[in-house]
C-alpha positions as CSV (number, residue, x, y, z in Angstrom):
1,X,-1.3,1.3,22.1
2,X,-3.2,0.2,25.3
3,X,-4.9,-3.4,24.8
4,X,-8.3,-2.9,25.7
5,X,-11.6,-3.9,24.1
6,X,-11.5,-2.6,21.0
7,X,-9.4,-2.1,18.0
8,X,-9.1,-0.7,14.5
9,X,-6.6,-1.0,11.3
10,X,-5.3,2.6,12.3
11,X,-4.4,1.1,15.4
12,X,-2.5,-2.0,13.8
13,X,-1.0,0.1,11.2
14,X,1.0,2.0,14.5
15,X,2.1,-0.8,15.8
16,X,2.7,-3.0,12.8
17,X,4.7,-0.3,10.7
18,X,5.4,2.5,13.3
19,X,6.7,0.3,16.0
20,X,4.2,2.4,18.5
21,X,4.8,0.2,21.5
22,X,2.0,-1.8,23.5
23,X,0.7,-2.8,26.6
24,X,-1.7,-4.7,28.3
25,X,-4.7,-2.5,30.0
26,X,-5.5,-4.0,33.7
27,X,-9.3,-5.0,32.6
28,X,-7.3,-7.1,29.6
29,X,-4.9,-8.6,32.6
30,X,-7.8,-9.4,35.0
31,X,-9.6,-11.3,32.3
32,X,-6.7,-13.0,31.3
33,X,-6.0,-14.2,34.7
34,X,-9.5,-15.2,35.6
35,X,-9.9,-17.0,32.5
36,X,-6.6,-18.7,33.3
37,X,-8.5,-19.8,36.6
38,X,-11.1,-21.8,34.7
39,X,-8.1,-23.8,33.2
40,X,-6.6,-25.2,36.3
41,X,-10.0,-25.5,37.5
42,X,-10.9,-28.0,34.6
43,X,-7.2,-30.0,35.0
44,X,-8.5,-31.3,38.2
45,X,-11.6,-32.7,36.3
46,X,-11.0,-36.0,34.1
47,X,-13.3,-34.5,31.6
48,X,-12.0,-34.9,28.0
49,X,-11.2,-31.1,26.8
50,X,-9.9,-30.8,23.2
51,X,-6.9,-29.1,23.4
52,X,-6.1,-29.6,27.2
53,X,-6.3,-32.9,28.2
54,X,-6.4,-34.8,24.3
55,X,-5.0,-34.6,21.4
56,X,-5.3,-32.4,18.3
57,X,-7.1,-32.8,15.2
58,X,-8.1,-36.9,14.2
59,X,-5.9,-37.1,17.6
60,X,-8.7,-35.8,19.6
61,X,-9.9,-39.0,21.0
62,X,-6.6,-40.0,22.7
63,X,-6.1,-38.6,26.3
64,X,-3.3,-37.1,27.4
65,X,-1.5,-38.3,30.9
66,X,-1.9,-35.0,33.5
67,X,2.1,-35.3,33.6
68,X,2.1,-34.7,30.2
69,X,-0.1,-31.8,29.2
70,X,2.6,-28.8,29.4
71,X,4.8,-31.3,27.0
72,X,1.6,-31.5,24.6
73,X,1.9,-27.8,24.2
74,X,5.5,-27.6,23.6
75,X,5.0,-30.6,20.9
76,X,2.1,-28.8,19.6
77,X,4.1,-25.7,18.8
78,X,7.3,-27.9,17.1
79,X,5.2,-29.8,15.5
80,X,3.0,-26.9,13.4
81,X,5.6,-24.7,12.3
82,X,6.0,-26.5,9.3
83,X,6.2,-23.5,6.7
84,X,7.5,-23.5,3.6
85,X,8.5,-20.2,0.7
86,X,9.2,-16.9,1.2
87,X,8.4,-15.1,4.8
88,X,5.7,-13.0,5.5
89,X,7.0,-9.3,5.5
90,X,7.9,-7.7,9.1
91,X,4.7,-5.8,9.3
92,X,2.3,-8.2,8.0
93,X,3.9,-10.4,11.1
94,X,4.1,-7.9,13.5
95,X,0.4,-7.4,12.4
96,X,-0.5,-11.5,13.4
97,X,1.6,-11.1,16.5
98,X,-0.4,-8.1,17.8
99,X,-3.8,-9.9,16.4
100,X,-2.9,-12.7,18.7
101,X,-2.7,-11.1,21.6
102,X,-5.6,-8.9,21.3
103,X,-7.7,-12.0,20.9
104,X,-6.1,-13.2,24.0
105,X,-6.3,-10.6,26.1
106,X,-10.0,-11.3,25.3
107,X,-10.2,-13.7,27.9
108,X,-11.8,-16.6,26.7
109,X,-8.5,-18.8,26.1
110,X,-6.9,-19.6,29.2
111,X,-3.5,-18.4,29.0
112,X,-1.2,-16.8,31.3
113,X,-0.5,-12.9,31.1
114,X,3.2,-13.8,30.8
115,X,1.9,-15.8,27.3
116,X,0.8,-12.6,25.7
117,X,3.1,-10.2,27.3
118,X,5.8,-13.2,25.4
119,X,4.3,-11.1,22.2
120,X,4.1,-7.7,23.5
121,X,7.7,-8.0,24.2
122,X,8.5,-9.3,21.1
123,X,6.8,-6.2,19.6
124,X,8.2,-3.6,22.0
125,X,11.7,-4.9,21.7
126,X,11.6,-5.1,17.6
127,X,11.7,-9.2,17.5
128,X,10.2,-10.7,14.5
129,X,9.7,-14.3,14.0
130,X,11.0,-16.1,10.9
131,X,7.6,-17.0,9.5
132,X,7.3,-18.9,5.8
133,X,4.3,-17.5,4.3
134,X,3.2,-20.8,2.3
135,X,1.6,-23.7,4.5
136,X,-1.2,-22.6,5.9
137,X,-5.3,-23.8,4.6
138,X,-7.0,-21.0,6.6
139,X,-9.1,-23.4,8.8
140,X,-8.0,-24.5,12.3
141,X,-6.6,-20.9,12.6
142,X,-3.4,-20.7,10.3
143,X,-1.7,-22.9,12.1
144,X,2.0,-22.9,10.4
145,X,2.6,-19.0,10.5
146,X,1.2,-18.5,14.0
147,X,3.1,-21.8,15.2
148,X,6.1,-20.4,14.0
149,X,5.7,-17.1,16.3
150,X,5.1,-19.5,18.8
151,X,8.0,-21.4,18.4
152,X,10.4,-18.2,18.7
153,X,8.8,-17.0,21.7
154,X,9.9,-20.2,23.4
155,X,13.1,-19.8,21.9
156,X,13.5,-22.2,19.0
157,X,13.2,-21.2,15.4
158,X,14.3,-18.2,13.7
159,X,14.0,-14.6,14.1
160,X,14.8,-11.3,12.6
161,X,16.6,-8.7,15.4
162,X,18.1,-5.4,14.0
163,X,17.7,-6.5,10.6
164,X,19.8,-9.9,10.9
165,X,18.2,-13.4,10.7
166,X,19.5,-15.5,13.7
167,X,18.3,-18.0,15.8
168,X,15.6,-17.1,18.0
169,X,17.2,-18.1,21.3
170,X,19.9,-15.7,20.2
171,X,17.5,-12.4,19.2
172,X,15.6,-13.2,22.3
173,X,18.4,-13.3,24.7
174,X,19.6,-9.6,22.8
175,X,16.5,-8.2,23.0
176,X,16.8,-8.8,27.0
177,X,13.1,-11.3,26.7
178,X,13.3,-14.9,28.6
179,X,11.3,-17.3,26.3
180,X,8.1,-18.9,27.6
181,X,7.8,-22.1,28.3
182,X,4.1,-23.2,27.6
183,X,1.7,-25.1,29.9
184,X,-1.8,-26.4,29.3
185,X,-3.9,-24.5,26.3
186,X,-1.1,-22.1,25.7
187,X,0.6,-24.3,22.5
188,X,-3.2,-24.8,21.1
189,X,-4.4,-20.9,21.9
190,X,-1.1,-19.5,20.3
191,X,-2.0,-21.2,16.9
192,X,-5.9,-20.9,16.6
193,X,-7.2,-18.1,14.5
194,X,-7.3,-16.6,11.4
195,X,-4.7,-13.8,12.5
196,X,-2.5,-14.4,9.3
197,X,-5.0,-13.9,6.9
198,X,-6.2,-11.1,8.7
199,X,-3.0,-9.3,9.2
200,X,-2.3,-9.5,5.4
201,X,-5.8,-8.4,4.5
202,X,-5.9,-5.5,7.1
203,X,-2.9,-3.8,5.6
204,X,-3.8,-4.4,2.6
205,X,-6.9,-2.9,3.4
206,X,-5.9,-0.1,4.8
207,X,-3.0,0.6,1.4
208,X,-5.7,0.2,-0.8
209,X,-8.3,3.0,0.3
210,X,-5.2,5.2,0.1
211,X,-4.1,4.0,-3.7
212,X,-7.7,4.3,-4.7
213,X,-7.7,8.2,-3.9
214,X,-4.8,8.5,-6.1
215,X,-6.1,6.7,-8.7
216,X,-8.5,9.1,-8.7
217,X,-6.6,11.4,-9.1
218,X,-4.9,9.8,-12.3
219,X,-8.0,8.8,-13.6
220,X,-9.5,12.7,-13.5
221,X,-6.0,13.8,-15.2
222,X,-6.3,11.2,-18.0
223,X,-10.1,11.7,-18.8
224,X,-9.5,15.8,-19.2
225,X,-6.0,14.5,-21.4
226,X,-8.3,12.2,-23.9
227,X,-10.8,16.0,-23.3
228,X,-13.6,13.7,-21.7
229,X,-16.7,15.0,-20.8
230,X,-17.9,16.2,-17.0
231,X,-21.5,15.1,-18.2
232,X,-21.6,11.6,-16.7
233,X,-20.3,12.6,-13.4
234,X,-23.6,14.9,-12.5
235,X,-25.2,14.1,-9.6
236,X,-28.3,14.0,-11.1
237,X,-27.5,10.9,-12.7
238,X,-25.9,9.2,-9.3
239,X,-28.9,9.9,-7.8
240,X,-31.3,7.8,-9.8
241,X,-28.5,4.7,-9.2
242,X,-27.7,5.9,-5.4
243,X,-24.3,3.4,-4.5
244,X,-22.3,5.2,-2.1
245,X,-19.0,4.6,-3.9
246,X,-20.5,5.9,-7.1
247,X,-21.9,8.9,-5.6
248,X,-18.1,9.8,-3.7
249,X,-16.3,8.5,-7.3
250,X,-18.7,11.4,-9.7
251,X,-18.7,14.0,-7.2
252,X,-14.7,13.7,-6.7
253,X,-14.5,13.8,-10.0
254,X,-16.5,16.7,-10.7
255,X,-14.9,18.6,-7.8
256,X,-11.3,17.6,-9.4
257,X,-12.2,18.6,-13.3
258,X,-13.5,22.2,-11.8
259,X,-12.1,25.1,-14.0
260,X,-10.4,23.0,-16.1
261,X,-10.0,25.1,-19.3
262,X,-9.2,22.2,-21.6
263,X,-12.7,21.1,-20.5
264,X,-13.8,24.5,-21.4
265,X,-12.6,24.3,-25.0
266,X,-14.7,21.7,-25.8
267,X,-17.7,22.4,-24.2
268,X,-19.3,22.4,-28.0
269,X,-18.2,19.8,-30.0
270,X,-19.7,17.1,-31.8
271,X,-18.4,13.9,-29.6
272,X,-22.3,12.8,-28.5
273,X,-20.6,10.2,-25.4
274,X,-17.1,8.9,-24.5
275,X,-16.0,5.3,-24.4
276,X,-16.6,3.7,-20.7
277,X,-13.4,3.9,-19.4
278,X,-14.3,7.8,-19.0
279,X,-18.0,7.7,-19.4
280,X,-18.6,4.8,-16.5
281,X,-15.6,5.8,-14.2
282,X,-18.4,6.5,-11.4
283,X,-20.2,2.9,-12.0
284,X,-16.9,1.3,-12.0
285,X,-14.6,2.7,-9.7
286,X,-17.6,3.2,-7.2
287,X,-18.1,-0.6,-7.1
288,X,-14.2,-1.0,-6.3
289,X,-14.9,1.4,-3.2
290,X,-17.9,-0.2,-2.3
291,X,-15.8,-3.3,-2.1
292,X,-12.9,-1.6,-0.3
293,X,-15.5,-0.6,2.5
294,X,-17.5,-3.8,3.0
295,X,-14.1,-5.6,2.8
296,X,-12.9,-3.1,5.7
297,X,-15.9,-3.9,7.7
298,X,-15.4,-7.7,7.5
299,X,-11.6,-7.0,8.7
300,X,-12.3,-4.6,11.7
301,X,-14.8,-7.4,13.0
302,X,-12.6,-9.8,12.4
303,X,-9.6,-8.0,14.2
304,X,-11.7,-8.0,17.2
305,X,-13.5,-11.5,17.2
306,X,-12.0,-14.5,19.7
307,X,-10.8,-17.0,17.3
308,X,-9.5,-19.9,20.0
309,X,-10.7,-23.8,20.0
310,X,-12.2,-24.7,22.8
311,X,-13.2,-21.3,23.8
312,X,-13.1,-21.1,27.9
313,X,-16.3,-20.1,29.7
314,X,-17.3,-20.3,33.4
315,X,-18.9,-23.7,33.1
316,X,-16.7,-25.8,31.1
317,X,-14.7,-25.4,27.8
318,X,-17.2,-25.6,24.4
319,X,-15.6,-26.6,20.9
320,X,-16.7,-24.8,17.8
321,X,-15.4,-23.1,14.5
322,X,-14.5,-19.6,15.4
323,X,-10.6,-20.5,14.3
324,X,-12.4,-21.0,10.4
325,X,-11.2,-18.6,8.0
326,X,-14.1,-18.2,5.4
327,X,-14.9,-14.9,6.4
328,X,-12.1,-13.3,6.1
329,X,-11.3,-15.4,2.9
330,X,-14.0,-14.7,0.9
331,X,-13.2,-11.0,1.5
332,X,-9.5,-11.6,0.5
333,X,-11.1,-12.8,-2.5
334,X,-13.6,-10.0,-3.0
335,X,-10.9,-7.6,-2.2
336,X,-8.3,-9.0,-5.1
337,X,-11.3,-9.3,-7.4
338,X,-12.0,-4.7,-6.9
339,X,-8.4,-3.8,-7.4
340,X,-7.9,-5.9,-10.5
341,X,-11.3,-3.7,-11.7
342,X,-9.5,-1.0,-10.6
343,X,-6.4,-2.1,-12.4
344,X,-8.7,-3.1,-15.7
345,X,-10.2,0.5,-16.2
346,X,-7.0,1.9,-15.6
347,X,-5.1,0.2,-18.5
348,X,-8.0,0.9,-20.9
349,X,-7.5,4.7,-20.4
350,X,-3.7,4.0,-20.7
351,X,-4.2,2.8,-23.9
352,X,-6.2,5.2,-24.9
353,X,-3.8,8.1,-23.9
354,X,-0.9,6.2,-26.6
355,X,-3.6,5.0,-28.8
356,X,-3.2,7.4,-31.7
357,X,-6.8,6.3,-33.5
358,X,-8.8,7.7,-30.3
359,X,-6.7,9.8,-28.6
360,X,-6.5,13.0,-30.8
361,X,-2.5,13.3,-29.2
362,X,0.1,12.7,-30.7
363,X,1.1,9.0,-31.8
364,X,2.1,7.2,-28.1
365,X,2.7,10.9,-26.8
366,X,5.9,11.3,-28.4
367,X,8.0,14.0,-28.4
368,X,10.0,14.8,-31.5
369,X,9.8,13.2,-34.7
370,X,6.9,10.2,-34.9
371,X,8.7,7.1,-35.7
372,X,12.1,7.7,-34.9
373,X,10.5,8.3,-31.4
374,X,8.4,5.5,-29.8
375,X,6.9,7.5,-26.8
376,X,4.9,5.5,-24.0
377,X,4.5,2.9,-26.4
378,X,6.0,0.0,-24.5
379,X,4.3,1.7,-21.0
380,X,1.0,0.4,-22.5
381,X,2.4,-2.9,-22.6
382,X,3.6,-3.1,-19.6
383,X,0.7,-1.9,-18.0
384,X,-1.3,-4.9,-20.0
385,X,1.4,-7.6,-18.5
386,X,0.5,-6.5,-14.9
387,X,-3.1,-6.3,-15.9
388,X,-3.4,-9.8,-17.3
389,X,-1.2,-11.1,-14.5
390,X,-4.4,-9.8,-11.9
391,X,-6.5,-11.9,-13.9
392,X,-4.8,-15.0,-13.4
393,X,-4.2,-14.3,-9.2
394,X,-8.1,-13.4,-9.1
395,X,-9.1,-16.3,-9.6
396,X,-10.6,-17.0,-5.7
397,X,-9.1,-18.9,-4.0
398,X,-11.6,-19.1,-1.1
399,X,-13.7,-22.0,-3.7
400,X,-11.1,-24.6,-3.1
401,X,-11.0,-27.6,0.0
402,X,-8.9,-30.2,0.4
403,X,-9.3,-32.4,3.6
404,X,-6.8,-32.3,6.4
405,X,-6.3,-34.1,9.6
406,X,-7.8,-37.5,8.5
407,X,-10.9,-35.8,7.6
408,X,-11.5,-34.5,10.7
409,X,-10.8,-31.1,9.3
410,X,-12.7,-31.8,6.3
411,X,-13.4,-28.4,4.5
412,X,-10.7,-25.6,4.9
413,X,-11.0,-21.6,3.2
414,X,-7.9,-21.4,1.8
415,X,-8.0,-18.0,3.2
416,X,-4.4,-17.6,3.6
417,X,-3.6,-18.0,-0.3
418,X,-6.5,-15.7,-0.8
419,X,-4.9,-12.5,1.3
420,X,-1.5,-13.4,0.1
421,X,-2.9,-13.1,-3.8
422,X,-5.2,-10.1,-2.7
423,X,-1.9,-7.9,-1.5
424,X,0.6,-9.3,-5.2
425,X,-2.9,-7.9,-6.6
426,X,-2.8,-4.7,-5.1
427,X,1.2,-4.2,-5.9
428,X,0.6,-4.8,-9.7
429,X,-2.4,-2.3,-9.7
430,X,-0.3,0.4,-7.6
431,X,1.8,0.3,-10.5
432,X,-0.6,0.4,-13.2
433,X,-1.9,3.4,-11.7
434,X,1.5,5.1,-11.1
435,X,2.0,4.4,-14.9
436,X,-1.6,6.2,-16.0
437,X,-0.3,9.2,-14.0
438,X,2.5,9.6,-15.6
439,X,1.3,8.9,-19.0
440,X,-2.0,11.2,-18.1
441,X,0.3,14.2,-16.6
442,X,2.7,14.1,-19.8
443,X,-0.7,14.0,-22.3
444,X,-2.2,17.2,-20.6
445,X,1.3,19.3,-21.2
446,X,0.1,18.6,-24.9
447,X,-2.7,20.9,-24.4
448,X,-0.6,24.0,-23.2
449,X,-1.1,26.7,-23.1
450,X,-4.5,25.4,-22.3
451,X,-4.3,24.0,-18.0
452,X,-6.2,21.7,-16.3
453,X,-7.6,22.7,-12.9
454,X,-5.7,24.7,-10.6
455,X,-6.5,21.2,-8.3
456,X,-5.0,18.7,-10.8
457,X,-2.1,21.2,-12.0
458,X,-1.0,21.4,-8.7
459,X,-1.2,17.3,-8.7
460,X,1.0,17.0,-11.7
461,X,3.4,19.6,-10.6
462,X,4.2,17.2,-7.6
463,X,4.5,14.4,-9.8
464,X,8.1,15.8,-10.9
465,X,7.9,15.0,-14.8
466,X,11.3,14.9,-16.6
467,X,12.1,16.9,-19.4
468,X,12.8,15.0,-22.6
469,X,13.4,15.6,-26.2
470,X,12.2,12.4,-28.1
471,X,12.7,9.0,-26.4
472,X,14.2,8.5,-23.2
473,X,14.8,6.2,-20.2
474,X,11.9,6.8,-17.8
475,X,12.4,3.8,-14.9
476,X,13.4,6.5,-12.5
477,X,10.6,8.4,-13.0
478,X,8.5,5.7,-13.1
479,X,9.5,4.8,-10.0
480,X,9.4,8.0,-8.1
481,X,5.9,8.1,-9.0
482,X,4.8,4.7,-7.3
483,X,6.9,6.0,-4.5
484,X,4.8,9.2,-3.8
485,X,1.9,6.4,-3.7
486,X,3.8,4.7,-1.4
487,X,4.9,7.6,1.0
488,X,1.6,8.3,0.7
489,X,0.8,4.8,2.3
490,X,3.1,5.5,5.1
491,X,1.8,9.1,6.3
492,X,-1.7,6.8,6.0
493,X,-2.8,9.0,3.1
């Protein structure tokens, strides 16, 4: 990947999973260089600039001695990467890392080239930063996890190389990469932005739109199981309500029931309409995709925004907010809030696959004698646990503040917490949805020798069902499902 001007989750998917390798373009060098400029230009002024020539946060009034602004930097960076809890995965960091530098390479942050070829090289040469994924409020850029890249491209910290955790000086120094040593702006620039919450989101983002095309795919196998009607998903209807996600959900649908001939067989009876998890499917799953998009479209603008405090400009360096996470929080929240829907409507037609009062299959699709056999009972249950875990981790995050800084920092998004809850979100739903398939693809053998369509045959064909005779251990199979959804995730669909 070439840094130039633009970039998309595609792109950051490459580099953050793939290890495609990156460098610089010369347009991104030349602004670097001349924005660079403007910052030695302003250290010959006494003018106070936040950042450069002061201190940070309440400490913004108190002026730092020229002979110590490099040192300010290199404080700056110890000081921040104060982290706590688990560490951010190795894409989701490699994600921030290339996030950084593409708002760098901007040139509106007065760094060296050297400061963001410290993070290309880090990427190229497979060195990931030890980064603790809990410390971070979202406003005045996520300042822990980014100062803690920071602090391993100078060579202190942690870092993982090859799969071992060592100390950065040492992964740095295998990799063949001298660390940086910072000078004025490069401490502050390294650590403001929203590039964590980003990062999270954008994968997150990009594995969702991928698990919602296979649960629709589960969803059309379990609605011709409970022998649903194709009624609701005519366009006819859509059209009179015209959402975009509703229109794609009915039509997909529609084109996925096609020639089913269990549908066929029951083309006359006396059901009049089917509960909502069937019946709505379009209004509901429609509004998850809607979601999925507009969250998308908050990311990919986001991804290629300047997030830096004070943002350098020919005629002098102007403080704002760019570094505040809100947006980006508030779509983490929206985000977590769809795939819990997604996850809700999911277990509902679980249920009603085992639920031997609606279901018209046998009692909790067991095979061999009822009672003595428990079926998919307990997959049900399971399936509610993960359900009414989303409920509690949707709760937004993005509506809390608390003050930081001595209230100079006095309302924060939270916005980390939100992206880290949106992805646990998405990893309970994956598997609520690998469980309806396999529930869904065992109910329609229950209909044989009636088929499904040729297109969803073919689906559950794939999905590798085990032969059993009454009860049986099903973890393996359970998890070979969520792992097609996973592979899936890797080919990018």
């Amino acid at each position: 990947m070439i840094i130039r001007d633009e970039m998309n989750i595609s792109d950051l998917v490459r580099v953050a999973r793939e290890f495609e390798e990156v460098r610089l373009s010369d347009e991104a060098k030349k602004r670097i260089e001349e924005s660079r400029k403007r910052v030695e230009k302003f250290l010959n002024s006494d003018k106070p600039m936040y950042g450069i020539n002061t201190g940070f946060g309440a400490l913004a009034n108190v002026k730092i001695d020229k002979e110590d602004i490099d040192q300010l930097q290199i404080n700056l960076v110890r000081s921040h990467s104060a982290g706590v809890g688990p560490v951010f995965r190795e894409d989701e960091v490699r994600a921030m890392m290339l996030l950084r530098a593409f708002s760098l390479a901007k040139g509106y942050s007065g760094v060296r080239v050297e400061v963001v070829n410290g993070l290309i090289n880090m990427l190229n040469k497979g060195v990931t930063p030890f980064v603790p994924s809990q410390g971070s409020v979202g406003a005045s850029g996520d300042l822990a996890p980014l100062a803690h890249i920071a602090l391993c491209m100078m060579g202190e910290g942690y870092a993982f190389y090859k799969g071992e955790k060592m100390k950065a000086s040492e992964a740095l120094m295998a990799a063949g990469i001298k660390p940086v040593k910072y000078e004025a702006k490069e401490g502050l620039a390294l650590t403001n932005g929203a590039q964590a919450i980003t990062a999270v989101l954008a994968l997150t983002i990009h594995d969702s739109k991928i698990l919602f095309e296979f649960a629709l795919l589960s969803a059309a196998i379990a609605i011709d199981a409970l022998k649903g009607s194709t009624t609701p998903f005519d366009t006819r209807i859509h059209e009179l309500r015209p959402h975009k996600g509703q229109a794609y959900v009915a039509k997909k649908l529609l084109e996925y029931l096609r020639g089913s001939e269990i549908r066929a067989s029951h083309l006359n009876c006396s059901k009049v309409q089917d509960a909502y998890s069937l019946r709505a499917a379009p209004q509901v799953l429609g509004a998850v995709k809607d979601t999925i998009d507009y969250v998308e479209s908050v990311v990919v603008t986001e991804m290629n925004s300047v997030t830096d405090n004070p943002l350098i400009f020919d005629d002098g360096a102007l403080s704002g907010g760019n570094f505040h996470g809100e947006p980006v929080a508030l779509a983490s929240d929206f985000l977590g809030i769809a795939l819990s829907e997604l996850a809700n409507i999911t277990e509902r037609r679980i249920d009603r696959l085992v639920n031997p009062l609606v279901s018209e299959l046998p009692a909790f699709l067991a095979s061999g004698k009822s009672g003595l056999n428990s079926g998919m009972m307990i997959w049900q249950y399971t399936a509610a646990s993960l359900v009414s875990e989303n409920k509690v981790l949707a709760h937004p995050a993005s509506v809390d503040s608390i003050p930081t800084s001595a209230y100079q920092e006095d309302h924060v998004s939270m916005g980390t917490i939100a992206a880290r809850k949106a992805r646990m979100i998405f990893e309970n739903t994956a598997k609520v949805v690998a469980i309806e398939a396999m529930l869904a693809a065992r109910a329609i053998k229950f209909h044989e020798p009636l088929k499904t369509s040729a297109f969803l045959q073919d689906y559950v064909k794939k999905l590798s069902l085990e032969e059993t005779e009454g009860d049986a251990y099903l973890g393996d199979e359970f998890e070979r499902i969520l792992n097609l959804v996973k592979e899936g995730m890797k080919r990018g669909g």
